[in-house]
C-alpha positions as CSV (number, residue, x, y, z in Angstrom):
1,X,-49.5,-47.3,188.4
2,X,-46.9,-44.9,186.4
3,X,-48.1,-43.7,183.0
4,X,-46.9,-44.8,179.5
5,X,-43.6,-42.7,179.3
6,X,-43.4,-42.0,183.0
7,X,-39.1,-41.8,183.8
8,X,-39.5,-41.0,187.4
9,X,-38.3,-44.2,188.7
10,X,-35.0,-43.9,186.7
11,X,-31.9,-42.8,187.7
12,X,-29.9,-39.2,187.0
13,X,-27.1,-41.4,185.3
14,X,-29.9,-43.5,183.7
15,X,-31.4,-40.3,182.2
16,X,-28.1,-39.5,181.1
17,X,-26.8,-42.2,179.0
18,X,-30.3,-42.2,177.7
19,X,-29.3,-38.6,176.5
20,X,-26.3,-39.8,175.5
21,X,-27.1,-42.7,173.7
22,X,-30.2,-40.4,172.0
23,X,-27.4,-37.8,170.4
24,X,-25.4,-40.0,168.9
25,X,-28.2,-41.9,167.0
26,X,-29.4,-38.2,166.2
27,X,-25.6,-37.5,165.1
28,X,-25.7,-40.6,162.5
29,X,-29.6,-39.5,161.1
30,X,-31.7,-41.1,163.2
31,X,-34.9,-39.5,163.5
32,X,-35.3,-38.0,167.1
33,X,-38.3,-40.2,168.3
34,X,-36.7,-43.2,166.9
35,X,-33.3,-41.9,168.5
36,X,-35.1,-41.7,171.8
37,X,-37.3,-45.2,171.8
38,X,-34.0,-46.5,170.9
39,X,-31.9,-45.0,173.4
40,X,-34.3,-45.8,176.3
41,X,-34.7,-49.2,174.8
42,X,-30.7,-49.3,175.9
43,X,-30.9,-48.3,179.5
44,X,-33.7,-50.8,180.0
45,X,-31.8,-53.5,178.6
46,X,-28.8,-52.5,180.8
47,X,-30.2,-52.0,183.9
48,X,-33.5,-54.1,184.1
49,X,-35.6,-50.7,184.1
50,X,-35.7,-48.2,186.5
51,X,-33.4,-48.5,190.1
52,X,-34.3,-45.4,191.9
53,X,-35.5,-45.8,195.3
54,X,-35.5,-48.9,197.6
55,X,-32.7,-50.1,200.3
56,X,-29.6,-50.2,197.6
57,X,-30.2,-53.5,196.3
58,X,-29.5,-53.6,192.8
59,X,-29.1,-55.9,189.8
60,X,-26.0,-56.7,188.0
61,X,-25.4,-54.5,184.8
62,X,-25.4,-56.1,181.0
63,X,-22.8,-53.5,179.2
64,X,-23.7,-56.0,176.2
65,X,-26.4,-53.5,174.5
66,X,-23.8,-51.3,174.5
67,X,-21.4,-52.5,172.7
68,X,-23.4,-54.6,169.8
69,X,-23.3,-51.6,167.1
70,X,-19.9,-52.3,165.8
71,X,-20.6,-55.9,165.3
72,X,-23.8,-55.5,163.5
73,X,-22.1,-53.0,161.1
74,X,-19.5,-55.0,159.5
75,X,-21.6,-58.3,158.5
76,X,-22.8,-55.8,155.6
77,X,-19.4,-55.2,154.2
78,X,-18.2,-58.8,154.6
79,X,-20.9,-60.2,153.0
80,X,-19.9,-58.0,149.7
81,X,-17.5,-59.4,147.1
82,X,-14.0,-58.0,146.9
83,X,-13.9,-56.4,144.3
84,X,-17.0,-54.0,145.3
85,X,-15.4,-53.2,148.6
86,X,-12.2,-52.5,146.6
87,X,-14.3,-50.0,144.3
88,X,-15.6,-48.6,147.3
89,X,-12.4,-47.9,149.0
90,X,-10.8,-46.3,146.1
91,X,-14.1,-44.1,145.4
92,X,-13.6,-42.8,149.1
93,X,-9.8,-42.1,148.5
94,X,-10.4,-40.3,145.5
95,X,-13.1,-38.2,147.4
96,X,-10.9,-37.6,150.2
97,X,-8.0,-36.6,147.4
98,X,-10.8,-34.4,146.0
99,X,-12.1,-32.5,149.5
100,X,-8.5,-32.2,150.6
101,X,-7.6,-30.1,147.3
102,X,-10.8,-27.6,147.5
103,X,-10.3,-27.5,151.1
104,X,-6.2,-26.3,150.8
């Protein structure tokens, strides 16, 4: 039986996107076990756990994981009133007005 934390059973390209998935959580603040758990978390629910080895039979691929985090993101700013998301926008225009000045 393979230990707790054991990846030999997973792919190269597994244990890539698993890289790849980890950096960009780390890239938006995520701390780097919960980046990791998270990515991992990802491969497994794409391919059904590890695929190395065996005679090539394999299982269908769910991209689905993949692509949930832009729909999770914008029920928060729908579910805000207008006028707050208004506020917002023009707070982040007159930031971006403000960075663009200092920066020239």
């Amino acid at each position: 039986m393979m230990s707790r934390g054991d990846k030999s059973k997973y792919s190269e390209k597994q244990k890539t996107m698993a890289e790849h998935i980890e950096e960009g959580y780390e890239h938006r603040g995520v701390p780097s076990r919960e980046a990791q758990r998270r990515a991992w978390a990802t491969v497994n629910k794409v391919y059904g756990g590890g695929t190395k080895g065996g005679s090539g039979h394999t299982q269908p691929i769910d991209k689905s994981p993949m692509y949930k985090g832009g729909r999770k993101g914008g029920a928060a700013a729908a579910a805000r009133p207008k006028y707050e998301r208004q506020a917002s926008a023009r707070k982040a225009a007159r930031t971006r007005a403000r960075h663009l000045a200092h920066s020239a």
